[in-house]
KEBAZA-352386 format. One record per residue (C-alpha): residue number from 1; x, y, z. Coordinates in steps of 0.25 Angstrom, whole numbers, plus 2048, in hexadecimal, padded with zeros to 3 digits. Layout:
DOLUM pos   X   Y   Z
DOLUM NUM   X   Y   Z
...
END
This chain:
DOLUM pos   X   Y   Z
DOLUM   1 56F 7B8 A35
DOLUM   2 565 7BB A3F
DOLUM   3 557 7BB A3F
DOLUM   4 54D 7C8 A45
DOLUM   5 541 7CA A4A
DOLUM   6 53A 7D7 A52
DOLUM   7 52F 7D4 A5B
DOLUM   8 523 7DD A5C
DOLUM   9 526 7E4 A69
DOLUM  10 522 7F3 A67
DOLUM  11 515 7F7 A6C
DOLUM  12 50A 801 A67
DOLUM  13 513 80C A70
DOLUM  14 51C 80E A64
DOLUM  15 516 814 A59
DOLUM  16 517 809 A4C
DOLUM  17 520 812 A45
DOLUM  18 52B 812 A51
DOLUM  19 529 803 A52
DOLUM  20 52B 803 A44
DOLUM  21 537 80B A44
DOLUM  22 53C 802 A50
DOLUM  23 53B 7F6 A48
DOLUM  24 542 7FB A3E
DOLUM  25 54C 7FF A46
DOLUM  26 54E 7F2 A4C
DOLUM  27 54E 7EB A3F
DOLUM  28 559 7F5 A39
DOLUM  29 560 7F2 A45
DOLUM  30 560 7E2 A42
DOLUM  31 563 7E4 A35
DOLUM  32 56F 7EC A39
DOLUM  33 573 7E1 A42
DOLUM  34 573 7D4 A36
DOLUM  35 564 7D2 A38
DOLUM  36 55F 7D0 A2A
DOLUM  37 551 7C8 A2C
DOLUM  38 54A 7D0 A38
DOLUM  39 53A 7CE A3A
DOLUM  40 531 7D6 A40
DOLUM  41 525 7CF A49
DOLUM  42 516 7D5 A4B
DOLUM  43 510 7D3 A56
DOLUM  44 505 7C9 A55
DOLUM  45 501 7BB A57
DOLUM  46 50B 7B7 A4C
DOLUM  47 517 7BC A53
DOLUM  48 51B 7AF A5B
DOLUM  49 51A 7A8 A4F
DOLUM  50 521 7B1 A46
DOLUM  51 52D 7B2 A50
DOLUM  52 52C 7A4 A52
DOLUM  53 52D 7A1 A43
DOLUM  54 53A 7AC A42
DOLUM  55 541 7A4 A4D
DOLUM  56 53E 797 A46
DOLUM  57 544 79D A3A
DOLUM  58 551 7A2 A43
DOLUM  59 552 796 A49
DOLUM  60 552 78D A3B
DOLUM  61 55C 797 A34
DOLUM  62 563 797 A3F
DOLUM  63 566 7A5 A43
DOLUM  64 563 7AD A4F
DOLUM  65 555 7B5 A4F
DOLUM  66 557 7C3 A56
DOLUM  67 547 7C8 A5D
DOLUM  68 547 7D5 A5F
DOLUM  69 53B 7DF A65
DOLUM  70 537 7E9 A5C
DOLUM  71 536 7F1 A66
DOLUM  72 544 7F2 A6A
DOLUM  73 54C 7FF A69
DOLUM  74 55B 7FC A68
DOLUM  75 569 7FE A61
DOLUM  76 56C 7F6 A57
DOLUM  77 577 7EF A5C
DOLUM  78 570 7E8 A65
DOLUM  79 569 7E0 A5B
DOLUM  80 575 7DF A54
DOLUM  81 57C 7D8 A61
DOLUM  82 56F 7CE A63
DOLUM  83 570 7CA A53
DOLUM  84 580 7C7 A55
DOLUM  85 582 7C0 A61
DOLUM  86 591 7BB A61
DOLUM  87 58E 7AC A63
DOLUM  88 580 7AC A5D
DOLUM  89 578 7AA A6C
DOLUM  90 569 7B0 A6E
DOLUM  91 56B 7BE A75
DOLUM  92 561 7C8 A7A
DOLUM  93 561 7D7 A7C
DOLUM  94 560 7DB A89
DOLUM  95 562 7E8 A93
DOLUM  96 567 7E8 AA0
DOLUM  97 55A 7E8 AAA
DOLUM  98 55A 7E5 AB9
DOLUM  99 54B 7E0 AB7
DOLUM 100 54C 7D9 AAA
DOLUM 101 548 7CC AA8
DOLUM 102 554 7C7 AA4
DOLUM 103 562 7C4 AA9
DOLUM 104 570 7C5 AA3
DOLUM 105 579 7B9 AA8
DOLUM 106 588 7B9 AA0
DOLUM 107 582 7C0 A94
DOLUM 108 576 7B7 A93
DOLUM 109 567 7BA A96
DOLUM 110 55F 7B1 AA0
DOLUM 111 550 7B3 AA6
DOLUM 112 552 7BD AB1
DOLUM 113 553 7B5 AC0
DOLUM 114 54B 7B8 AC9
DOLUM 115 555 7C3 AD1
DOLUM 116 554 7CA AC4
DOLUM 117 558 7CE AB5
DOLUM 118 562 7D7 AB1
DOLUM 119 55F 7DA AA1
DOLUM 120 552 7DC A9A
DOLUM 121 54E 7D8 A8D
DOLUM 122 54E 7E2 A80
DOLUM 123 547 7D9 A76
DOLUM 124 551 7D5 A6C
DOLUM 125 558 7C8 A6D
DOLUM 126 560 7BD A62
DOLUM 127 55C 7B1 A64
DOLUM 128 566 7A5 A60
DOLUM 129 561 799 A55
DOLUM 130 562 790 A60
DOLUM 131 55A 798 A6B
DOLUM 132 550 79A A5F
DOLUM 133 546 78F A64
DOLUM 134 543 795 A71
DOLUM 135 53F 7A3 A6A
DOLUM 136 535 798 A62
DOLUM 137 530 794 A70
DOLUM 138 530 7A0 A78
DOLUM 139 52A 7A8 A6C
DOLUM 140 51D 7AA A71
DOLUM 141 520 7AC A7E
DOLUM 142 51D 7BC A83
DOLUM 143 52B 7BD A87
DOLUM 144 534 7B5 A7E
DOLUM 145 542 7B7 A83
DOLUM 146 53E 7B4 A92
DOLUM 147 537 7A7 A8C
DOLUM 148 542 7A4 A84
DOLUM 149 54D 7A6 A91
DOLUM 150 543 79D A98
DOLUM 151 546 792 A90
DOLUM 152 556 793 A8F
DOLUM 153 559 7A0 A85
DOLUM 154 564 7A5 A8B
DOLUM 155 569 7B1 A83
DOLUM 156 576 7BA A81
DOLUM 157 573 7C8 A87
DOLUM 158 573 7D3 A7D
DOLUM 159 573 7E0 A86
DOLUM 160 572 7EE A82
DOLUM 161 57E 7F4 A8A
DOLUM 162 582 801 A84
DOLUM 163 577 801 A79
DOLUM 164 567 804 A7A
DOLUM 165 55D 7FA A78
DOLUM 166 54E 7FB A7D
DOLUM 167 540 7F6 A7B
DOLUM 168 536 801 A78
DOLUM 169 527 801 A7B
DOLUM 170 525 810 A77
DOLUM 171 527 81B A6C
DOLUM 172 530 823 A7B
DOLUM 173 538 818 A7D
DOLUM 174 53A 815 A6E
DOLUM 175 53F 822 A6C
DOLUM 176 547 822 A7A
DOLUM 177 54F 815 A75
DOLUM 178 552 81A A6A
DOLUM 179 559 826 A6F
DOLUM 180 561 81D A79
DOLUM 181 565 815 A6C
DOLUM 182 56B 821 A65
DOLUM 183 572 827 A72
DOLUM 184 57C 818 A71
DOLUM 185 58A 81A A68
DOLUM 186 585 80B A62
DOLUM 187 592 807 A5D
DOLUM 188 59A 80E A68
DOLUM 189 591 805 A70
DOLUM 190 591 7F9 A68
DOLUM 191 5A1 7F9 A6B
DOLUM 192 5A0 7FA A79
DOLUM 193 596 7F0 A7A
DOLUM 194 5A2 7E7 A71
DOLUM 195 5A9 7E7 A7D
DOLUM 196 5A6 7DC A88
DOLUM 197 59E 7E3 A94
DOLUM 198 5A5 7D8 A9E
DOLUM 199 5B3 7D6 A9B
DOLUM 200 5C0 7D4 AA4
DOLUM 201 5C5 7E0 AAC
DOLUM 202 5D2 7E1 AA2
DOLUM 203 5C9 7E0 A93
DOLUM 204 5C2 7E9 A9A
DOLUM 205 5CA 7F4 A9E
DOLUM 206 5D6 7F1 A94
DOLUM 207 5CF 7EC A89
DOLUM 208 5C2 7F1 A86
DOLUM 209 5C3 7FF A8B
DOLUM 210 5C9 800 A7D
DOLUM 211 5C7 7F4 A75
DOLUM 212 5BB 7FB A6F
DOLUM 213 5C3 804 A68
DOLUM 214 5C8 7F9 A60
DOLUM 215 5BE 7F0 A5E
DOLUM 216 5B6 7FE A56
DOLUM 217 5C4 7FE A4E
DOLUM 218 5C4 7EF A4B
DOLUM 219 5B5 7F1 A46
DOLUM 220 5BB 7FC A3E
DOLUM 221 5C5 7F5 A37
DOLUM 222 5BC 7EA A35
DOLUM 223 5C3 7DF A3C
DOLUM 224 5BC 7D2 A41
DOLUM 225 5BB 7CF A4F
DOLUM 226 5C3 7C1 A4B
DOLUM 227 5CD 7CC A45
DOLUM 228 5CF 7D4 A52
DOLUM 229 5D0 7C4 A58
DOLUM 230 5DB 7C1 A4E
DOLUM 231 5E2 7CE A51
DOLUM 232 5E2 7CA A62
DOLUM 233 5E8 7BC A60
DOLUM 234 5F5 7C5 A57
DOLUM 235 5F6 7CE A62
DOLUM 236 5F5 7C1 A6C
DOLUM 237 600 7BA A63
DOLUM 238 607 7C6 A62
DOLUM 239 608 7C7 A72
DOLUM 240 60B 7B8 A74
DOLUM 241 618 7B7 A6A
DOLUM 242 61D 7C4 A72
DOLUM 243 61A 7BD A7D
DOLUM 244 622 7B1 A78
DOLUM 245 630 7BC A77
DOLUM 246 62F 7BF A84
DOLUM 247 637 7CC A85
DOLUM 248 630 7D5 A8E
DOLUM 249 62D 7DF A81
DOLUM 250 626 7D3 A7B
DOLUM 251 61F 7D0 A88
DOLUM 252 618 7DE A8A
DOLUM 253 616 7DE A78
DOLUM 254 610 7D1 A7C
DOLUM 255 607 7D6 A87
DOLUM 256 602 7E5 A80
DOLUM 257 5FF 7DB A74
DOLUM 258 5F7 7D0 A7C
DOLUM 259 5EF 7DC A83
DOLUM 260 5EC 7E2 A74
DOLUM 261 5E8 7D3 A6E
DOLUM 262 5DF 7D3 A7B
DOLUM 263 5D8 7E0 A76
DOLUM 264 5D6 7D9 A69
DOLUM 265 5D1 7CF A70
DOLUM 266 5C5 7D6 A76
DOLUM 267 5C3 7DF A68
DOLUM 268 5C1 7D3 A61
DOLUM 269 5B5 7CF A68
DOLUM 270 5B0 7DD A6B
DOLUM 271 5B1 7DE A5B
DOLUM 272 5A8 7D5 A5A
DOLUM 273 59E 7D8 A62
DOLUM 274 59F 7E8 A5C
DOLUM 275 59E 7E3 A4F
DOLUM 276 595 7D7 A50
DOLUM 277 59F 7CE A4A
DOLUM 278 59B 7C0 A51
DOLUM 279 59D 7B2 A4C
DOLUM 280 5A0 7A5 A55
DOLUM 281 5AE 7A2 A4E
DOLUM 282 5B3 7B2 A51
DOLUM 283 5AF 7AE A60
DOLUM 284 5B5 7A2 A5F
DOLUM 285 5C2 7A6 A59
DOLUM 286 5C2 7B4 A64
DOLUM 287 5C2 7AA A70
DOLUM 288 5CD 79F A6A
DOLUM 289 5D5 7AE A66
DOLUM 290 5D5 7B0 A76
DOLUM 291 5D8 7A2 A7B
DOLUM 292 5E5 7A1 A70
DOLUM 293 5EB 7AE A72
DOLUM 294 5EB 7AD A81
DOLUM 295 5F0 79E A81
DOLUM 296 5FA 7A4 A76
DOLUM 297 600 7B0 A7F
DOLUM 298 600 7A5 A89
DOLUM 299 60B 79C A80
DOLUM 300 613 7AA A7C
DOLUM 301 615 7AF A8B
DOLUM 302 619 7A0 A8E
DOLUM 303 623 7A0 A81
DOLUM 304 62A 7AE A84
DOLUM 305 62B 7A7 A92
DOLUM 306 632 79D A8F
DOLUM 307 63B 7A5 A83
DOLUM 308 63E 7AE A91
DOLUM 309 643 79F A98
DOLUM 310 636 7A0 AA4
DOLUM 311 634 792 AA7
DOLUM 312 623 78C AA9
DOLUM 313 61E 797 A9F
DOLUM 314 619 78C A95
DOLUM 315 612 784 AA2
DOLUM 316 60C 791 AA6
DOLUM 317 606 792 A98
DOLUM 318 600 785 A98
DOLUM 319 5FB 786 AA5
DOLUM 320 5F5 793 AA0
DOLUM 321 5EF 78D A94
DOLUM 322 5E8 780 A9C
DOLUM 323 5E3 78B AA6
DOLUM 324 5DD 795 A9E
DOLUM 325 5D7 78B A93
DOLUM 326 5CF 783 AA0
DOLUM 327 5CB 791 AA5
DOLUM 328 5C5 797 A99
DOLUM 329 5BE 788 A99
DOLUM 330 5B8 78A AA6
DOLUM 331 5B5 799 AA0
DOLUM 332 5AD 793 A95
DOLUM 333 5A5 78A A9C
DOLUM 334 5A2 792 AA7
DOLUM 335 59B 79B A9E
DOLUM 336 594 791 A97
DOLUM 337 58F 78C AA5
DOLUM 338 58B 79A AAB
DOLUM 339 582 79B A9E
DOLUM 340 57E 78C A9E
DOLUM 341 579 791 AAC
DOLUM 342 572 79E AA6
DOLUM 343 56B 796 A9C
DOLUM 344 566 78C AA4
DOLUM 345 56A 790 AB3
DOLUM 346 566 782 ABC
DOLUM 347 562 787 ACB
DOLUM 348 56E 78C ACF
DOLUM 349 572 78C ADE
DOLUM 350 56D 796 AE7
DOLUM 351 579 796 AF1
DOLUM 352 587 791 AF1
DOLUM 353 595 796 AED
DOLUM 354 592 795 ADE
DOLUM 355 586 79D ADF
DOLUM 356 58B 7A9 AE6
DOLUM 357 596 7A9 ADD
DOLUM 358 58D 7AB AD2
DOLUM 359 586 7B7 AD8
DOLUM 360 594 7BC ADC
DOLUM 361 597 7BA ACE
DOLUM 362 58C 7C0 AC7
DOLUM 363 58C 7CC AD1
DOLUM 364 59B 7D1 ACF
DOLUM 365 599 7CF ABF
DOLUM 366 58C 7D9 AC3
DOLUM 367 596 7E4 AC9
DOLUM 368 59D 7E7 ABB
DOLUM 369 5A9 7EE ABD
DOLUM 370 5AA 7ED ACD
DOLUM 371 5B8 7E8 AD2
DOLUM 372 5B0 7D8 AD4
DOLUM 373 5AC 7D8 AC5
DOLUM 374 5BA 7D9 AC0
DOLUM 375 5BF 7D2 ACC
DOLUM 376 5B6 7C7 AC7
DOLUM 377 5BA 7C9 AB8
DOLUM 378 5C7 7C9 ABA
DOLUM 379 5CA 7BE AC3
DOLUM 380 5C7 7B4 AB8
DOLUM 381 5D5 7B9 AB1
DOLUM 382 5CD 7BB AA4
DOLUM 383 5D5 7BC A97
DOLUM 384 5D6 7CE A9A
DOLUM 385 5DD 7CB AA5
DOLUM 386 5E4 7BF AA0
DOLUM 387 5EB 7C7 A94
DOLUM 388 5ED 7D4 A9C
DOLUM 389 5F5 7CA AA5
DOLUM 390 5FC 7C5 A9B
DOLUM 391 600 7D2 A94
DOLUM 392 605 7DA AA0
DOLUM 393 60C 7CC AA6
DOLUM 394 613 7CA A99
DOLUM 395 616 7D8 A98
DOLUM 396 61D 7DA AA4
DOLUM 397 622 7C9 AA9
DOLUM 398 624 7BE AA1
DOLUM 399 61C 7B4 A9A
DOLUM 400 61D 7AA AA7
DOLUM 401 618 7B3 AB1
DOLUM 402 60D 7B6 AA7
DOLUM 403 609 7A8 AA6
DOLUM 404 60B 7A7 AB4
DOLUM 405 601 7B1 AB8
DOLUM 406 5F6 7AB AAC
DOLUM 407 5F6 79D AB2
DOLUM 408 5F5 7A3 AC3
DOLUM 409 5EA 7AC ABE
DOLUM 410 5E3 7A2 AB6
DOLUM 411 5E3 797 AC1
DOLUM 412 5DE 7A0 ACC
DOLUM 413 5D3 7A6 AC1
DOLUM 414 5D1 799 ABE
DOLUM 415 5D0 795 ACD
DOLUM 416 5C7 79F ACF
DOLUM 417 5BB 79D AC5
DOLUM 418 5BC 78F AC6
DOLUM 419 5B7 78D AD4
DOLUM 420 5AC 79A AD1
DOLUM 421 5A5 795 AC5
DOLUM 422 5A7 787 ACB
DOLUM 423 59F 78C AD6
DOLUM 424 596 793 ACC
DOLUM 425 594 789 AC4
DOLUM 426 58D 77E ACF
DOLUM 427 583 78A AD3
DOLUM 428 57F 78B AC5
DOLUM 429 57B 77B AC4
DOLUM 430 57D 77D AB4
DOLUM 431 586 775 AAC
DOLUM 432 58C 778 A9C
DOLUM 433 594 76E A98
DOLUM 434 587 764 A95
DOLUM 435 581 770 A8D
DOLUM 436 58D 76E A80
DOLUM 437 595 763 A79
DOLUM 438 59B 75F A87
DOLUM 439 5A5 756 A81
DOLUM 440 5AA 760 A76
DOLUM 441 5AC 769 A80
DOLUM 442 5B2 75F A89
DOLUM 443 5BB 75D A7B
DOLUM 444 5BA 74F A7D
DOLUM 445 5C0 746 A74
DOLUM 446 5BC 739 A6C
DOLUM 447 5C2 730 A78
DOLUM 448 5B8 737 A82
DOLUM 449 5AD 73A A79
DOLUM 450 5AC 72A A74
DOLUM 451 5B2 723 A7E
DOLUM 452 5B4 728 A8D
DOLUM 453 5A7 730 A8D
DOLUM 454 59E 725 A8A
DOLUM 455 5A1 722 A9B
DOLUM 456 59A 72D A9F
DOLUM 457 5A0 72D AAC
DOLUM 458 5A2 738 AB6
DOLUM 459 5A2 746 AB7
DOLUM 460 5A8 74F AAE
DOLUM 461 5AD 75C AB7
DOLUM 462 5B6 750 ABF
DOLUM 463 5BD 74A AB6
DOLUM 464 5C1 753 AAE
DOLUM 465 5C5 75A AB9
DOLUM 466 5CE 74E ABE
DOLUM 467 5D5 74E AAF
DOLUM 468 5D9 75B AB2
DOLUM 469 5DE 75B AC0
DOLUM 470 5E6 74E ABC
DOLUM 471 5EA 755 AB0
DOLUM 472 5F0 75E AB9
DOLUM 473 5F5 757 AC4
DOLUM 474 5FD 750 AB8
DOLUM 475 604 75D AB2
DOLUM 476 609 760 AC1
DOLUM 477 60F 752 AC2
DOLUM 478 615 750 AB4
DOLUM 479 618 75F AB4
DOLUM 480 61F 75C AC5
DOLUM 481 627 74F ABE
DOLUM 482 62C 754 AB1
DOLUM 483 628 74E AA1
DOLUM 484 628 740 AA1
DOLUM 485 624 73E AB0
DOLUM 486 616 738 AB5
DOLUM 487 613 730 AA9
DOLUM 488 607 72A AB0
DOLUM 489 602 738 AB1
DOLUM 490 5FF 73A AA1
DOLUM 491 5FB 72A AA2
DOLUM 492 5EF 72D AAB
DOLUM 493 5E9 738 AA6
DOLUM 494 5E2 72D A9E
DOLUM 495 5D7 72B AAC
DOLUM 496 5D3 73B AAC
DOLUM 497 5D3 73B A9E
DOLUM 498 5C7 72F A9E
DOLUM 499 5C0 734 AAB
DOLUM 500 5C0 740 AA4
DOLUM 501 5B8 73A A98
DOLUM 502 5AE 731 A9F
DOLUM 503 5A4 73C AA1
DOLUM 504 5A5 744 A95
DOLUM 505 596 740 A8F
DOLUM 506 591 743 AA0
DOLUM 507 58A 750 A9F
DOLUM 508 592 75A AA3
DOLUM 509 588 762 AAA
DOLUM 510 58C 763 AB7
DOLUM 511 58F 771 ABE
DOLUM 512 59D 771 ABD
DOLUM 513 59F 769 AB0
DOLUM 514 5A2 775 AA8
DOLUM 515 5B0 774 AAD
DOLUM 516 5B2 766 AA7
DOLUM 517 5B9 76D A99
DOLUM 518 5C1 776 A9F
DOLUM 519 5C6 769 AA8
DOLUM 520 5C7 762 A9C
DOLUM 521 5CF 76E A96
DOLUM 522 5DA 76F AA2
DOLUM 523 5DB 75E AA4
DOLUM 524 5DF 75D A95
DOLUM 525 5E7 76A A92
DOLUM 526 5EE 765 AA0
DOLUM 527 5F1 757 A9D
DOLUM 528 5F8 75E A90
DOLUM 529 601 767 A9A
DOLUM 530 604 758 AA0
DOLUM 531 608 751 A94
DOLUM 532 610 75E A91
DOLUM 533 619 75D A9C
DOLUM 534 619 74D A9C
DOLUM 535 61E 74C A8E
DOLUM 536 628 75B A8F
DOLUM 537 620 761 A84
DOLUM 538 624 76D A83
DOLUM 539 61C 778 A89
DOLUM 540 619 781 A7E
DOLUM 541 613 773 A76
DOLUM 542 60A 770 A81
DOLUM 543 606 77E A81
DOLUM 544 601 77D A74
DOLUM 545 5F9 771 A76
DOLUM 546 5F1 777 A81
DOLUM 547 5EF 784 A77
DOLUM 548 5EA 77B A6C
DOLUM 549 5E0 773 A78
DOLUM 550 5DC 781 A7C
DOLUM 551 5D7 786 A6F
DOLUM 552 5CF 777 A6D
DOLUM 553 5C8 77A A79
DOLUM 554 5C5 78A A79
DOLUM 555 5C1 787 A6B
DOLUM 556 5B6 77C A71
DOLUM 557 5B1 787 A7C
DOLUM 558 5B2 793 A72
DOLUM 559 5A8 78E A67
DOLUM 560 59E 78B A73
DOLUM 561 59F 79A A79
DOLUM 562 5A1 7A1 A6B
DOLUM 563 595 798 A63
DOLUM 564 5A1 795 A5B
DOLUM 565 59C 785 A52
DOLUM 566 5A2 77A A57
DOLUM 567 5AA 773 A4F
DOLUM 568 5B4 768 A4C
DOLUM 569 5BC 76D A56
DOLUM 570 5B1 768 A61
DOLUM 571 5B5 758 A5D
DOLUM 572 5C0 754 A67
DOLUM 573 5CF 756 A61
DOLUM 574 5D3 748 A6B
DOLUM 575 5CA 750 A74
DOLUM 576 5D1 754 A82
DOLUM 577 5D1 745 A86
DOLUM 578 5D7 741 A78
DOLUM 579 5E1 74B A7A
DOLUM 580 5E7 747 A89
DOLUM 581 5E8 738 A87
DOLUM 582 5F1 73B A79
DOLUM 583 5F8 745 A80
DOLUM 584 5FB 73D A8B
DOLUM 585 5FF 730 A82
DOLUM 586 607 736 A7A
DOLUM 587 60F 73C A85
DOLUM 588 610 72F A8C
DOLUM 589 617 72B A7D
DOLUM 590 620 736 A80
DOLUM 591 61B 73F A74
DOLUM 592 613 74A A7D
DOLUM 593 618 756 A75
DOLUM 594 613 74E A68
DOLUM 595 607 74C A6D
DOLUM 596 604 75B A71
DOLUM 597 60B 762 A63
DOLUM 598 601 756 A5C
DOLUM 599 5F5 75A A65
DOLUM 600 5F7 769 A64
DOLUM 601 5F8 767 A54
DOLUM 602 5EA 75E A54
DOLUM 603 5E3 768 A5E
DOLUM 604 5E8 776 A59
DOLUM 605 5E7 770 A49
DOLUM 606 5D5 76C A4D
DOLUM 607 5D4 77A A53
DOLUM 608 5DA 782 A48
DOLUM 609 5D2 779 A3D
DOLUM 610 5C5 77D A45
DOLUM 611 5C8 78B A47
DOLUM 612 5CA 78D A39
DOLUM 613 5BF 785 A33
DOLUM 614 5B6 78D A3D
DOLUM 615 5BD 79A A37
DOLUM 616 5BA 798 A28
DOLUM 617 5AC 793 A2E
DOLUM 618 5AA 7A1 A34
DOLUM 619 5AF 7A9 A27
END
């Protein structure tokens, strides 16, 4: 349920009985959107307070209030798009504008800076429960939303794009807007506008020049965007166990099949934005769909390797697994970072390497469509790119080579935005992690969260940092001398295990902290490769682990991105540190492949309890 209200905006230059009629227009079109209880203020002393009172009432019932000018002239969409915003955020209607007071920054508004705005605002926006208090304070204010952008609002931009939307002060620019209104195919606009303006260069020319076609026939036969997201992780299924044959017919199958469960993949979200349907465990369950059918074609190209007798298939799976699963950490906490910055930007440097790169950065995503955009877009190895890699390798080499070439790529994508948003980063002066449930997202367990932690020693970035790179050194040196060499190895991961727990209560606020869980991520799921290879568990057992581990932490990252509760599944299962020290006794006990087949059981067995419970919550 939301909550509307139109603000007197229309002046004496429209006649009462157009005003009227735009009024009810607007209140049509808000009803058309879900909007049920909508208001109407007169202007007069008592406005303040009674839009003051509406947001109390908002606030207390807990819903989102949508202020619209009642002088605004637009298609009904866009109303529709401001009272159904996919993770329940503030957003505002605005139109691009070189001299606007406003600034677009990763589809968020900020006060324009002083070199200038690029959007304007078109007087309608939804504000979130939560943000509802600075409306009470700002309410009085002439200009509301720059008052409330003042003191932290930092809203999703709504923007116009292919549809009409304008203020009107006059009975000739009333009827000029509503001329530009019926010129626009609505729905023909409304899915193009389901399609993501920025996307990779391959969803882009191979995907969503035609995906729209059947995200309309989805709407058509009534399907659920978490349908379409059932029927991508099949076709996904589909290509990994074709993978898994190996014969080169089941190969190229396998890659046609990939490539259409990657279409799915984009219609399923583009279904939802076309049809509205939004809700936080849909967005949750689309972004784990993603993570498990890739690590899933990963174990099927790595099988048929194997079936096809291609030795180091499985260890290029599981370096693939550890490699992406720490990227897409770094991913996710970058963005968070850049938006951190956006809410509340520190004084960032005037010089240095990070920030030129910024204004490198932010000038090449300006030059949409130029040979440095997609250069930029597709340097990264995004997840187009990835799949069409491993369509066409699988199709016409092996399931090695394929592997191969994800793990190559991946390090030197890896390499790539690592030192740039590095550098970014300590220009911003901003840091995240402090802003959240830092030891949750640190999956910290009941061994750092009551014991280690109470040190409060240290820095965090460091030694996690160290736990990774012994962990690594270790799966060289176990993996150089054979299973059942180096015992001392396993033995002192113990030190990098307690350094890394001292500082888990010290803010993580620093610059470059936001790295710490992907740190965290990469020393654990590494320490698993080691006890792998210590104890010859076989590869396809380890494999599993680090699916089950990988799950556990996109599930973590997911409900934060998506708005998605957080549940149960936020208490430490061991937590990472709980996790190695077992791992690691139990294989100096000469039992590692128990201890992985019990730890995947208990890991896999609390996410699936979670994900189901949230399931029936959101039914």
């Amino acid at each position: 349920m939301t909550l509307a209200v139109l603000t007197a905006r229309t002046g004496p230059a429209i006649p009462d009985s157009d005003a009227d009629r735009l009024a009810g227009d607007l209140t049509g079109a808000l009803r058309a959107a879900g909007i049920t209880a909508i208001h109407r203020l007169a202007p007069g002393a008592d406005e303040v307070t009674r839009l003051r009172e509406l947001a109390r009432q908002a606030r207390d019932a807990g819903v989102p209030l949508l202020i619209c000018a009642d002088n605004l002239v637009a298609h009904g969409s866009l109303l529709w798009m401001l009272a159904t915003e996919p993770a329940g955020r503030s957003t505002v209607l605005v139109a691009p504008d070189p001299a606007g007071g406003l600034k677009e920054d990763r589809g968020r508004v900020i006060a324009a800076p002083p070199d200038g705005g690029t959007v304007r605002y078109l007087g309608a926006m939804c504000i979130a429960p939560a943000e509802l208090p600075l409306l009470e304070k700002a309410a009085d204010h002439p200009d509301v939303l720059a008052e409330m952008l003042a003191d932290g609002f930092v809203p999703v931009a709504t923007r116009v794009r292919l549809l009409h939307a304008e203020q009107v002060t006059t009975g000739v620019e009333l009827a000029g807007a509503r001329d530009a209104i019926a010129a626009v195919d609505e729905d023909g606009a409304r899915l193009r506008l389901a399609v993501k303006e920025q996307d990779d260069f391959f969803t882009t020319y191979a995907v969503s020049s035609w995906s729209p076609l059947v995200t309309r026939a989805a709407a058509r036969l009534r399907l659920t965007p978490t349908a379409v997201t059932g029927l991508s992780v099949l076709f996904a299924v589909a290509a990994a166990l074709l993978f898994w044959q190996a014969s080169r017919v089941a190969m190229v199958f396998g890659g046609v099949l990939l490539y259409l469960g990657f279409v799915l993949d984009c219609v399923d979200g583009q279904l939802a934005r076309y049809t509205r349907q939004f809700d936080a465990f849909g967005g949750w369950l689309d972004t784990m769909a993603d993570r498990a059918k890739e690590y899933a074609v990963y174990a099927g190209l790595a099988a048929g390797a194997e079936r096809a007798g291609l030795p180091y298939a499985w260890p290029l799976a599981i370096a693939a697994i550890i490699l992406q699963t720490a990227r897409h950490m770094t991913d996710t906490w970058y963005g968070a970072l850049h938006d951190e910055a956006a809410a509340r930007p520190a004084p960032a440097a005037s010089g240095g390497v990070g920030a030129r790169l910024t204004a490198a950065s932010v000038k090449a995503q300006s030059q949409r469509g130029s040979l440095i955009y997609w250069a930029k877009r597709i340097v990264v190895f995004p997840i187009g790119e990835r799949w069409a890699l491993i369509a066409v390798l699988a199709a016409f080499t092996n399931g090695r080579v394929t592997l191969a070439a994800m793990v190559v790529l991946g390090l030197l994508a890896a390499m790539y935005t690592l030192a740039l948003r590095s550098l970014r980063a300590l220009s911003m002066r901003v840091g995240v992690l402090h802003t959240v449930d830092t030891m949750r997202h640190r999956d910290d367990g009941p061994l750092v969260r009551s014991v280690l932690s109470r040190v409060g020693a240290g820095r965090p970035l460091p030694f996690a940092a160290l736990f990774a790179v012994y962990a690594m050194a270790a799966v060289a040196a176990i993996g150089a001398g054979g299973p059942g060499h180096d015992p001392w190895l396993l033995a002192l991961v113990v030190i990098p295990v307690l350094a890394g727990g001292f500082p888990a209560r010290v803010r993580h606020g620093g610059s470059l902290d936001w790295l710490v869980p992907a740190a965290l991520r990469a020393a654990e799921y590494l320490t698993v490769a080691a006890v792998g290879l210590y104890g010859a568990v076989p590869p396809a057992v380890v494999f599993l682990l680090l699916f089950a581990l990988a799950m556990r932490h996109y599930d973590l990252t997911a409900r934060m991105e998506k708005g998605a509760p957080a549940t149960a599944t936020g208490g430490a299962v061991l937590g990472w540190d709980g996790r190695v020290l077992l791992l690691v006794i139990v294989a100096l006990l000469g039992h590692a492949t128990l201890a992985v087949v019990l730890l995947t059981v208990v890991v896999l067995s609390s996410f699936t309890m979670t994900a189901l419970r949230d399931w029936k919550a959101s039914r």
